[in-house]
Structures are given as structure tokens and as C-alpha cells.
N, C-alpha and C positions, 0 to 999 in steps of 0.2 A: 492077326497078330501084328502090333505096331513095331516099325522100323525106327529103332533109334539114329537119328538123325543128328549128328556133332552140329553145332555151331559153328559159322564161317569164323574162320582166323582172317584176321583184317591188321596194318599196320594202323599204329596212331592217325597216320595221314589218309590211309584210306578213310575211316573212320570220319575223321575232320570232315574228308568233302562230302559223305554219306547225310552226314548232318546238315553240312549248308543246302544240298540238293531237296531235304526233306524238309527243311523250314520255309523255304524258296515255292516248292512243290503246296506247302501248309500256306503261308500265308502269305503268298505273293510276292511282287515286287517290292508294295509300300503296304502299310498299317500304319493306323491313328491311334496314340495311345496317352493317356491320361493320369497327371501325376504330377508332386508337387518337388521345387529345383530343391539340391542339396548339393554342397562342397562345389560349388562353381568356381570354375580355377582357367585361367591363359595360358596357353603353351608359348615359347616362342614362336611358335611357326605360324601363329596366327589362330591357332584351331582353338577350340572351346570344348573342356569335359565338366561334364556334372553327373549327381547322379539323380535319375527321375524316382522319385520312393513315393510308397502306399503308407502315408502316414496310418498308425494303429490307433484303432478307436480309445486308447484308453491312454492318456496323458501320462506321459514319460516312459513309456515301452516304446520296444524297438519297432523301427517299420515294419508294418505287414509284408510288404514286398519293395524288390529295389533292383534296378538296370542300371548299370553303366551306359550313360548317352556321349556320342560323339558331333561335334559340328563344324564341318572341314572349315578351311577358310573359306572357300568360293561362295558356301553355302549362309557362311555367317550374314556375311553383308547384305544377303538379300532376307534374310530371318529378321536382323536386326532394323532395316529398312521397314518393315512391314510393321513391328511392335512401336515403330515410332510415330508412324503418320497413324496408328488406331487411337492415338491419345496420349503420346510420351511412355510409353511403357518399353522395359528393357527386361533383359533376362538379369533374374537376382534370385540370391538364394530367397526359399520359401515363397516364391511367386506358383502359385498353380495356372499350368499350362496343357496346353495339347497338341501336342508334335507329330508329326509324319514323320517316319522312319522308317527301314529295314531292316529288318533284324538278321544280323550279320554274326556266323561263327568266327573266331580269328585262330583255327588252329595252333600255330604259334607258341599262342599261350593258353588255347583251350578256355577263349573264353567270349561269352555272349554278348554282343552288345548291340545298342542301335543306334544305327547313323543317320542323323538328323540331318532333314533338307526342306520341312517346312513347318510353317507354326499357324494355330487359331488364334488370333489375338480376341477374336468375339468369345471365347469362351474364358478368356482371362478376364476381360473382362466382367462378364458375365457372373463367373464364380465372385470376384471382387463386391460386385456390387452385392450380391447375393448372403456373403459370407459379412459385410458390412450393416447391410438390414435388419439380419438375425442379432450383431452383436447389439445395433442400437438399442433394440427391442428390448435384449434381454438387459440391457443399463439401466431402461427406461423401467420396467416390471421390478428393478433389485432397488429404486429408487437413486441412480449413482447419477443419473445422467444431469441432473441441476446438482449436486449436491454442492460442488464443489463453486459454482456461478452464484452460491447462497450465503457463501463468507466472504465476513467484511474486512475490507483492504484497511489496514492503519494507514493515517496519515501524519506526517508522509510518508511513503513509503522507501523511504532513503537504504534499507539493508536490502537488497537480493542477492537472492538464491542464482545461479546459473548453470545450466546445464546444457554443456554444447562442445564439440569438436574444438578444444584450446586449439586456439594459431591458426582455425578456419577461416574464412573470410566473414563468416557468420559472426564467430566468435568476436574479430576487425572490426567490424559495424558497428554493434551491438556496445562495444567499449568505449569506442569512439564518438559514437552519439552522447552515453553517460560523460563520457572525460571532459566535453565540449559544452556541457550544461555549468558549470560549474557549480552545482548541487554537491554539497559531502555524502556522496554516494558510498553505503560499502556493499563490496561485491564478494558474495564468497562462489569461489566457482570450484565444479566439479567437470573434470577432462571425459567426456563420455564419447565411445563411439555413436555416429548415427549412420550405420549402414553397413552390410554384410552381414555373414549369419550369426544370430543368436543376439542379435545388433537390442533387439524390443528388450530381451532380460538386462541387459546391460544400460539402456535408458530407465527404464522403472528401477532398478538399484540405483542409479545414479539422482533419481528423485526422491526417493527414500532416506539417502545419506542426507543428501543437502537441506530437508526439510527435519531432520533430526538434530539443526543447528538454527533450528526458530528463527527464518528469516520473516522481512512483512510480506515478502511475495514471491514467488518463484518463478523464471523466465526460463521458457525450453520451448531454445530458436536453432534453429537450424536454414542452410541456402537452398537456392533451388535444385533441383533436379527432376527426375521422371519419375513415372506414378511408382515404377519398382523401387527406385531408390528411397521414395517416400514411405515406400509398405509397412515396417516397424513401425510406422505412426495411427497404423488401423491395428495394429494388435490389441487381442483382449488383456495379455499383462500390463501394458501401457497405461487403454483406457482404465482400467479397476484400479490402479495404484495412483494416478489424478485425481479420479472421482474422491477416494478413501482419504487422501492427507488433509489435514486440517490448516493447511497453509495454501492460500489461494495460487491459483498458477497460470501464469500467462505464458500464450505460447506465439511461436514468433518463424513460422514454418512455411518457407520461400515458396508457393507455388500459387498460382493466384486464380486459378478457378475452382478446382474442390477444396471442403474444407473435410481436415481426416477426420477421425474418430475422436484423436488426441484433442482436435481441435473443438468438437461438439463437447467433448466434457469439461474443459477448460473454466478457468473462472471465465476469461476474455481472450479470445484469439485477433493473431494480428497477420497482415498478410506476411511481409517480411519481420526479421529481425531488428534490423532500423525503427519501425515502425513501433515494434513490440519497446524500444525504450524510450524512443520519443513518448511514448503515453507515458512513462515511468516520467521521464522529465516534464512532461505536462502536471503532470499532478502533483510535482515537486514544488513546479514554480506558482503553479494553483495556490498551494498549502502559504508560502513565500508569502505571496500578494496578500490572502486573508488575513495574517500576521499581521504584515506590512500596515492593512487597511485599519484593522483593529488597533496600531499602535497611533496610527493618525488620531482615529477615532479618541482614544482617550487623551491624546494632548489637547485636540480641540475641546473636549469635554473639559479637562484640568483649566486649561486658557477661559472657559467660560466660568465655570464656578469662582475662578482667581480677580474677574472681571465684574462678576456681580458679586464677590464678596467685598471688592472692593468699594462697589458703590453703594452696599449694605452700610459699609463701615463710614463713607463719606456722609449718607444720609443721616447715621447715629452719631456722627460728629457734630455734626448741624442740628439735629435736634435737641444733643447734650448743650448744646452750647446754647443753643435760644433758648432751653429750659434752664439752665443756669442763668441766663441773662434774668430769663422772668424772675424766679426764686432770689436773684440777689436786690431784682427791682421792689419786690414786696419785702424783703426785710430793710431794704432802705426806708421803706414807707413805715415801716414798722418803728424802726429803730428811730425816723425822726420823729413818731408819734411820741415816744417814751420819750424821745430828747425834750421835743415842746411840754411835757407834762413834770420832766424833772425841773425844767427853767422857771416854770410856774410854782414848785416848792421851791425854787431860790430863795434862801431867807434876806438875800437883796431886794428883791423885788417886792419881798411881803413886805418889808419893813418901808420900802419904797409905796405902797399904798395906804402907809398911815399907822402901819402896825409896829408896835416897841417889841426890844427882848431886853429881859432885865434879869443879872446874873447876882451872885452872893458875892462877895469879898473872894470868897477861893475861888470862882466862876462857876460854881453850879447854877442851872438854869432855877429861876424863882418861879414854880409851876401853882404856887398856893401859898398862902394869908400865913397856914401854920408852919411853913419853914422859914420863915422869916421872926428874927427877936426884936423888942428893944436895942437900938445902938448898931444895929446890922449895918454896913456899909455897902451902897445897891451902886452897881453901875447898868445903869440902861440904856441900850442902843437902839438911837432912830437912823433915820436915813441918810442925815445929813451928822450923825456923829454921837456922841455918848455924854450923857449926863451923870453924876454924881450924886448921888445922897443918903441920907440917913435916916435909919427908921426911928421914928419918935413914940410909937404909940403903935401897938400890934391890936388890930380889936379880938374882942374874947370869944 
């Protein structure tokens, strides 16, 4: 026959230490645990809280699982020391990390959490590189990853797009390179975060608005920082919303050994911002000069035609002209032919060879025997003057 045995009556606080004694007892001093940053926030005191969460395999559900992590101060400096020298890497939301800690009751408040005193930065790595190769891949299979390196820039490209931290020092540069070109640049810019959490949705919207105002190019520059600072630049919202717009996009993102995801899908990626408008003012003043060259070109072209049409017209002067010389020289020839041949009907000269002309009384010429009567009175002119007479006798 079994003995009902009551349950120990414990206070809350016995309870509490029951619990740390059995977690202590269960997993030690330290454990390594695996999990990606969320709501990372400063206290004054120097300490560091986030929460470590089990992202859930199915996009837009809640985490599978999630700790409250703590990072005293003492502890910071040497976590953050360590993430620096593996490569510039910092704790940022959505960075995946793997921490040592203890996992600590806090009676108190009855509640779980673990205090953080070391970090793997090879597996931050690690995962980065990892989760980077997978996205390239699947860019490259969706056909995304040239698409947008495939569209053609207008020239010039005088409208852009910009999308960047207004009043950044990025943003500084970036204007100040355009201001100093003195190209009529127009800028439409959009104020976008670049960093902290949810920072990647809020950049791909921010490319989406501003390519919805048809600019020729779009610039998304951002300054340096460390690889976490960077990370919203490897997002897959990022890369797929560059790849997809139909308005080419230059990116202009301060770090100068790797290039991100953002950067691999880009029409052209530039190290700095600086950089990324100087190419803008390169191709401005490109466009300028061929202008420029082509407006030479057709004066020198206009200056030539003006030149040989002038000597066209100088030659057809001279030609007109010695041809009209010819043409007036043979109707000279012409004209003194007819002259010497009219002088030769001079009825002076004929009569001057011997020949008479002999008129009627009314001065009709006397051409024949039968216009002339008895009695007719003839005056006939020779050379030397005119005779007088009278017809006596007309024969029959």
C-alpha cells in the first residue's frame, strides 16, 4: 500500500536557490550557446542587454525560442576587443553569434537569463560567409545577380536618386563632390536609416520610393564602419529589391576590402561615397566634352563648306566671266561681219563703183522700161551727184 507523501512547502526564495543550485548542478559553470542578436540596447552603467532568439523557420513568425543575454561591463571590453581584431566585427542586431555564458536564475524577478563573458567570432564569421554564398547562389539560379549591371545608364546622368543617412558625413561627401562639379545635377534624396534593427527593410523601401520618381541612376552610399555595422548590406531584402528595379544603381559603401551582396548586385559599386559621385561627375563631364567636341566639329565642318563654297563661287565668277568675255568676243566678230556686209549694200559705195539710181518725178525708184511714160521727168544719182532728164520715147 502506497504512502501519500505531501509535497515539500518551499518559500519563493527557497525555490529561487533550488533552481540556481540545479541549473549550476545541470549545466555547469559556463555553456555555449547559439543564436541570432535582437533589441541590443546600453544601459548607463556600461552593461549590454539583447535578446539571443531561435529565429523560426518560416518568415514572419515569432521566434522559435529567446533568452535574455546580459554583458557586464568588465566583460564588454574584452567581447568587444576580441570581435574587433577577427575582422571589424561588432555586436549588432541580427548579427549571428555564439556566446559563453551561465545561465543564471535572478530570483528577484523570477527570471532566466544568461551572463555573457565570451564570444566565437569564428563562427560569426563563419555563419556570414556561409549565409552569403547560399544568398549569392540563389541570385545567381533567380537570374538577379547581373540583372541590374545589364541596364543602360542615360547620358548624362544629371537626375539621381539618393539614398542615405541625410546630414551623415556620407551624405557631406557625396553632395559636396556633386556641388563642386558644377554640372546641373538634380538630386532627389531619400532620409533612410543604415543600421540597427530592421535597418535592410527600411533601405529596400527607401530604394523602391526613390526609383518610383524615375531617376537615371541611383546612388546607395553609405561611411565606413565594421563588418556588423555593414550587415543590412548582405540582406536578401536588400539584394532582390536592387537586382529587380529597372533603374540602374550605384552603390557607394565605405569599407574597402569586402564587397557586400548590395555591392555584387549593383549596376557598379564604388569603394566610398566620394568615389561613387565622382564617377557621376565623370561621366557628366564625359558627356560635356563629346558635346563640346561635336559642336567644334561642326563649326570646323560649316568654316570648310563656307570656304570651298566660296572658292566654288570665286571659280564660277571667273569662268562666267571669261565666258562672257568669249561670247561677247564672237558676237563682236559677228556683228562686224554684218557691219562690213551692210557697208558693202551702201547705196554710196554702189553708186561709188559706177552704178546709177534713177527715181520718177515723185521719187519712186525706176526698176523697169514699163513705169516709166513719155514726158516722165527722171532724176538719176551717180556718185558724184544727180542728173536731170526727160523721157522722149518709152520703147514698146
Amino acid at each position: 500500500m502506497a504512502l501519500d507523501i505531501d509535497p515539500p512547502v518551499l518559500t519563493v526564495s527557497q525555490l529561487g536557490e533550488l533552481v540556481r543550485e540545479g541549473l549550476r548542478t545541470l549545466f555547469g559553470d559556463f555553456l555555449w550557446v547559439e543564436g541570432q542578436v535582437s533589441n541590443l540596447h546600453a544601459a548607463r552603467s556600461g552593461h549590454l542587454y539583447f535578446d539571443l532568439v531561435e529565429p523560426s523557420d518560416e518568415p514572419g513568425q515569432a521566434p522559435a525560442a529567446i533568452f535574455n543575454v546580459a554583458l557586464w561591463r568588465g566583460a564588454r571590453t574584452e567581447v568587444e576587443r576580441t570581435l574587433a581584431e577577427a575582422g571589424g566585427l561588432a555586436l549588432a542586431d541580427d548579427l549571428l553569434i555564439r556566446i559563453r555564458a551561465r545561465l543564471e536564475f535572478y530570483a528577484p524577478r523570477g527570471r532566466l537569463q544568461l551572463i555573457m563573458d565570451r564570444i566565437d567570432p569564428g563562427f560569426t564569421l563563419g555563419r556570414l560567409a556561409v549565409e552569403r554564398e547560399r544568398l549569392l547562389r540563389a541570385l545567381a539560379e533567380a537570374g538577379l545577380l547581373d540583372r541590374n549591371a545589364g541596364l543602360q545608364v542615360p547620358e548624362p546622368p544629371l537626375r539621381v536618386g539618393l539614398v542615405t543617412s541625410i546630414g551623415s558625413a556620407a551624405h557631406a561627401d557625396f553632395s559636396t563632390e556633386l556641388g563642386h562639379s558644377g554640372l546641373a545635377f538634380t538630386v532627389l534624396e531619400h532620409d533612410t536609416r543604415v543600421q540597427g534593427e530592421g535597418v535592410a527593410d527600411v533601405i529596400a523601401e527607401g530604394l523602391r520610393v526613390v526609383a518610383s520618381y524615375q531617376p537615371d541612376v541611383i546612388a546607395l552610399v553609405r561611411g565606413g564602419g565594421s563588418a556588423a555595422d555593414l550587415v543590412a548590406f548582405d540582406a536578401e531584402v536588400v539584394a532582390r529589391t536592387i537586382a529587380e528595379l529597372d533603374i540602374p544603381v550605384w552603390t557607394g559603401i565605405g569599407h574597402e576590402i569586402d564587397r557586400s551582396i548590395a555591392d555584387e548586385v549593383a549596376h557598379t559599386a564604388f569603394k566610398t561615397p566620394t568615389a561613387c559621385a565622382a564617377a557621376l561627375v565623370e561621366r557628366g563631364r564625359a558627356f560635356a566634352s563629346l558635346v563640346e567636341g561635336m559642336r567644334s566639329e561642326i563649326v570646323d565642318r560649316a568654316r570648310q563648306v563656307i570656304e570651298h563654297s566660296g572658292q566654288r563661287q570665286a571659280d564660277l565668277a571667273g569662268r562666267t566671266a571669261r565666258a562672257a568675255r568669249t561670247a561677247l568676243a564672237r558676237h563682236e566678230e559677228r556683228l562686224a561681219g554684218i557691219t562690213g556686209r551692210l557697208r558693202a549694200l551702201d547705196p554710196e559705195r554702189v553708186l561709188a563703183r559706177g552704178w546709177s539710181i534713177t527715181r520718177l518725178d515723185d521719187g519712186r525708184l525706176l526698176r523697169s522700161v514699163a513705169e516709166a511714160s513719155s514726158g516722165d521727168r527722171l532724176a538719176t544719182q551717180v556718185a558724184d551727184g544727180t542728173v536731170a532728164s526727160t523721157v522722149d520715147k518709152v520703147p514698146l
